[in-house]
C-alpha positions in Angstrom: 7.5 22.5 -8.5 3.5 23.3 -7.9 3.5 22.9 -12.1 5.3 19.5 -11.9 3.0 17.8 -9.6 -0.2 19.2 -11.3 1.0 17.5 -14.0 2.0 14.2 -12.0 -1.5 14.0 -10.8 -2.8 14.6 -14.1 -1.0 12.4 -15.6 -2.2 9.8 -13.0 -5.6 10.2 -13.0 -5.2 9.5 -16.8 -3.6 5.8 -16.1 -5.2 2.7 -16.2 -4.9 0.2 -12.7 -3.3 -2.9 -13.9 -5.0 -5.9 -12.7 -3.9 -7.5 -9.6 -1.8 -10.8 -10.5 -2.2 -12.2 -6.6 -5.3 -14.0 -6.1 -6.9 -14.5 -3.1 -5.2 -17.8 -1.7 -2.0 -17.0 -3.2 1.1 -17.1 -1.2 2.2 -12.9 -1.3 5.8 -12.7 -1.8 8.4 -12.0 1.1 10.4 -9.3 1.1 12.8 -6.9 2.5 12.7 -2.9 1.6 14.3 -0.1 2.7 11.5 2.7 3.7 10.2 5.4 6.7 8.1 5.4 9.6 7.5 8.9 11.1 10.2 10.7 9.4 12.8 8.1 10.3 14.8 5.6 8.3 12.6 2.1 8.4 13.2 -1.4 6.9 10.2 -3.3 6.3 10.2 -6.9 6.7 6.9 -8.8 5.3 7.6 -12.3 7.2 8.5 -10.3 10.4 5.5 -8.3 9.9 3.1 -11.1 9.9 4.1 -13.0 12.7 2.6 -10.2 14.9 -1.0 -10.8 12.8 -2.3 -10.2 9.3 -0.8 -7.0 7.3 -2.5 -4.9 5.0 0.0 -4.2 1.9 -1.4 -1.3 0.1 0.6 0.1 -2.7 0.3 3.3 -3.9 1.4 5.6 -7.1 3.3 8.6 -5.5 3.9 10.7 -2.3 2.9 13.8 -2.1 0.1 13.3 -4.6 -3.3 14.5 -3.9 -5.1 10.4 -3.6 -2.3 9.1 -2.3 -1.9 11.9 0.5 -5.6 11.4 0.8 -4.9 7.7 1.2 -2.3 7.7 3.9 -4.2 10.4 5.8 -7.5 7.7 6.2 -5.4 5.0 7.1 -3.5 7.0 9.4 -7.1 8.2 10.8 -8.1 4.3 10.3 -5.1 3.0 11.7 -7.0 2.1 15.6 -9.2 0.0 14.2 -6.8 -1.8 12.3 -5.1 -2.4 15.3 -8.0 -3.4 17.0 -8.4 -6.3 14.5 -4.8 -7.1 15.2 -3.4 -6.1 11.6 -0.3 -4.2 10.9 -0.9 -1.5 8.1 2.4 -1.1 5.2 2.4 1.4 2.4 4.6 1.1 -0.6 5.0 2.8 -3.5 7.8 3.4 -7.0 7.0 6.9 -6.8 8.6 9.8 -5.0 10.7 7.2 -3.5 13.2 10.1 -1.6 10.5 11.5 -0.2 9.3 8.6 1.8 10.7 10.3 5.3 8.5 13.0 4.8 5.5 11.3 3.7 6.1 9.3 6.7 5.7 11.8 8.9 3.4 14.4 7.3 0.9 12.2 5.6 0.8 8.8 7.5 1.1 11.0 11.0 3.9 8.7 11.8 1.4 6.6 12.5 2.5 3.1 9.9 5.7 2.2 7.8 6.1 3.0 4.2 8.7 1.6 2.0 10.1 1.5 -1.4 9.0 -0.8 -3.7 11.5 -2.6 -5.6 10.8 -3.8 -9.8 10.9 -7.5 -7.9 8.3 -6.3 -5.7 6.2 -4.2 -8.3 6.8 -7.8 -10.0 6.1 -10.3 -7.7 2.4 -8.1 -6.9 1.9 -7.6 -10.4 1.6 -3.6 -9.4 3.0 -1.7 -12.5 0.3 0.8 -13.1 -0.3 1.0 -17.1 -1.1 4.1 -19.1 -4.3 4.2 -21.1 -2.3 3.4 -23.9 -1.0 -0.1 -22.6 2.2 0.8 -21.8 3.9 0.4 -18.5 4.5 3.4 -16.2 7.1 4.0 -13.4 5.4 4.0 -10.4 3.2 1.5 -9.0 -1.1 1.1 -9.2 -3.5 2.0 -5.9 -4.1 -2.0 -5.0 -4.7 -3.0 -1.3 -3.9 -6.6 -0.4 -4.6 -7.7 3.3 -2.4 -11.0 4.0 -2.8 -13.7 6.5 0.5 -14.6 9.3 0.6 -17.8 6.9 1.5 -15.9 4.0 -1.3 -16.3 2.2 -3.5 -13.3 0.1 -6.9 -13.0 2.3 -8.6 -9.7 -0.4 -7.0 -8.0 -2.8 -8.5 -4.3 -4.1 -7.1 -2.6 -7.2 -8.5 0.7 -8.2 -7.0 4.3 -8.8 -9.4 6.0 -6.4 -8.6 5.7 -2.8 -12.1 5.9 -1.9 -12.8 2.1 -0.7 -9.3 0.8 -0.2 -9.5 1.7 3.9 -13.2 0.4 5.0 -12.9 -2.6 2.0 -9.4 -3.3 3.6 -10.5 -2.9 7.3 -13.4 -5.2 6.4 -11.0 -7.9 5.2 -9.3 -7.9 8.6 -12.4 -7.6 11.0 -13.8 -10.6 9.0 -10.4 -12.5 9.6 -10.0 -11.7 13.0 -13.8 -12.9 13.5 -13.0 -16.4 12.0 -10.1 -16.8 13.8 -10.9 -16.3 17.8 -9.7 -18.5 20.1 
């Protein structure tokens, strides 16, 4: 099992992010996907989601992987000052999808839904990672998009390393919430 996700990882860190289709201003499509929030069976609902304020969608390629388990840890630790700025924080991934309750609970501290992502969501977010060799994958890219209650795509961060997607994210948010005080 230890051999199998060496090589997962491996084999990640050797794929190529594919470029995010959704462009800031873009309307992010709505959808419904069965997923996990500490430990527990959870459906994630976008539109629902962003009537309570903006959400930060961050896909991800696979629980239980070392930057993705890196990943949800930081926005677990981050999740506060997301709140703060009145955003709601949803992972997603194609990868490891049976292991979502566990993730759930282990590496997001139970602290923020994730969910499976569907080929009409990997679609619709243009998130199919790609191998160095151009060919598509099965499990989704490390993209962060933060998306206003109208719908609409407010930032959008694609890269493998989960170093910046949290404070790039968080920025996003803050600078929303700042624009939009009443």
């Amino acid at each position: 099992m230890r051999k199998l996700l060496i090589t997962a990882a491996a084999a990640l860190s050797l794929a190529m992010p594919a470029t995010a289709a959704l462009k800031t201003g873009q309307v992010a499509p709505d959808f419904t996907a069965p997923g996990a929030m500490a430990g527990k069976p959870f459906t994630v609902h976008l539109k629902a989601a962003l009537k309570k304020g903006p959400v930060v969608l961050y896909f991800f390629p696979a629980a239980f992987t070392a930057g993705c388990n890196a990943e949800a840890h930081a926005f677990a630790e981050a999740l506060p000052d997301f709140q703060k700025a009145g955003a709601t924080v949803i992972g997603m991934t194609a990868g490891n999808v049976e292991k979502l309750e566990a993730f759930s609970a282990e590496k997001c501290a139970g602290k923020f839904a994730v969910a499976a992502a569907s080929p009409e969501i990997i679609k619709g977010y243009d998130v199919l990672l790609t191998g160095k060799d151009g060919k598509p994958t099965t499990v989704t890219s490390r993209t962060s998009y933060v998306i206003a209650p109208n719908g609409k795509v407010l930032f959008v961060h694609s890269d493998m390393s989960p170093a910046d997607h949290i404070r790039l994210s968080l920025a996003a948010v803050q600078k929303y919430k700042a624009a939009h005080k009443h």
